[in-house]
C-alpha positions in Angstrom: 71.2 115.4 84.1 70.4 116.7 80.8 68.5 119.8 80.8 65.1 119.7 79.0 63.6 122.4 76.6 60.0 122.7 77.3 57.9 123.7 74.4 55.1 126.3 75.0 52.7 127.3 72.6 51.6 131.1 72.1 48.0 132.0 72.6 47.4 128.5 74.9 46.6 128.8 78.1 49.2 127.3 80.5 48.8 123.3 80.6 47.1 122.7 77.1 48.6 119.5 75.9 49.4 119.8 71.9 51.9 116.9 70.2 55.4 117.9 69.9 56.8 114.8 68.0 57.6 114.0 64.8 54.4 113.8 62.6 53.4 110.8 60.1 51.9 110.2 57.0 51.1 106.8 57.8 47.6 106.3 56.5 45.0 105.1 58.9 43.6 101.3 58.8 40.4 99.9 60.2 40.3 96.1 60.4 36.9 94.6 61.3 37.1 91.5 63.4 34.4 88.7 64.2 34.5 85.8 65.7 32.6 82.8 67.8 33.2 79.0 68.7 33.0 77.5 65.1 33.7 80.7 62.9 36.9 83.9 62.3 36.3 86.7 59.9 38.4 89.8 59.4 38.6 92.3 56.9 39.4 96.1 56.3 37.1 98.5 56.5 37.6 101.1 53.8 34.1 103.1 53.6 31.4 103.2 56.0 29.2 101.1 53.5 32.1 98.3 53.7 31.7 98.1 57.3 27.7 98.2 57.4 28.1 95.2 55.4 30.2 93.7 57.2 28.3 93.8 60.2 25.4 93.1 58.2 26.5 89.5 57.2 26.6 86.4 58.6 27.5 85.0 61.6 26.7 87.1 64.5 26.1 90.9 62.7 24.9 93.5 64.9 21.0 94.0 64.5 
C-alpha cells in the first residue's frame, strides 16, 4: 500500500480542513432557471441587477 504524505498547515489547530488540490481559474457562472407547466426560461446571471430582473419578470417571479 502506498504510503500517503499528509499535509499540515503551521499555525492551524490540529483538524482544520484547508484545500490541498490543484487550484483553478475557472470563472464562476450563475444560471437562473424558471419554469411551470406551459413555460422554460434560463439565463445567466451576471450582476445582481440581472438577476432582480429576472426574477422580477414574468411568469412566476418571486414577490
Amino acid at each position: 500500500m502506498p504510503h500517503r504524505k499528509l499535509s499540515q498547515k503551521a499555525g492551524k489547530p490540529p483538524g482544520t480542513m484547508e484545500y490541498t488540490g490543484h487550484r483553478t481559474e475557472t470563472p464562476t457562472r450563475i444560471i437562473a432557471v424558471k419554469f411551470g407547466a406551459d413555460h422554460f426560461r434560463s439565463s445567466e446571471i451576471t450582476s445582481p441587477e440581472m438577476l432582480k430582473e429576472f426574477l422580477e419578470s414574468d411568469h412566476g417571479g418571486l414577490k
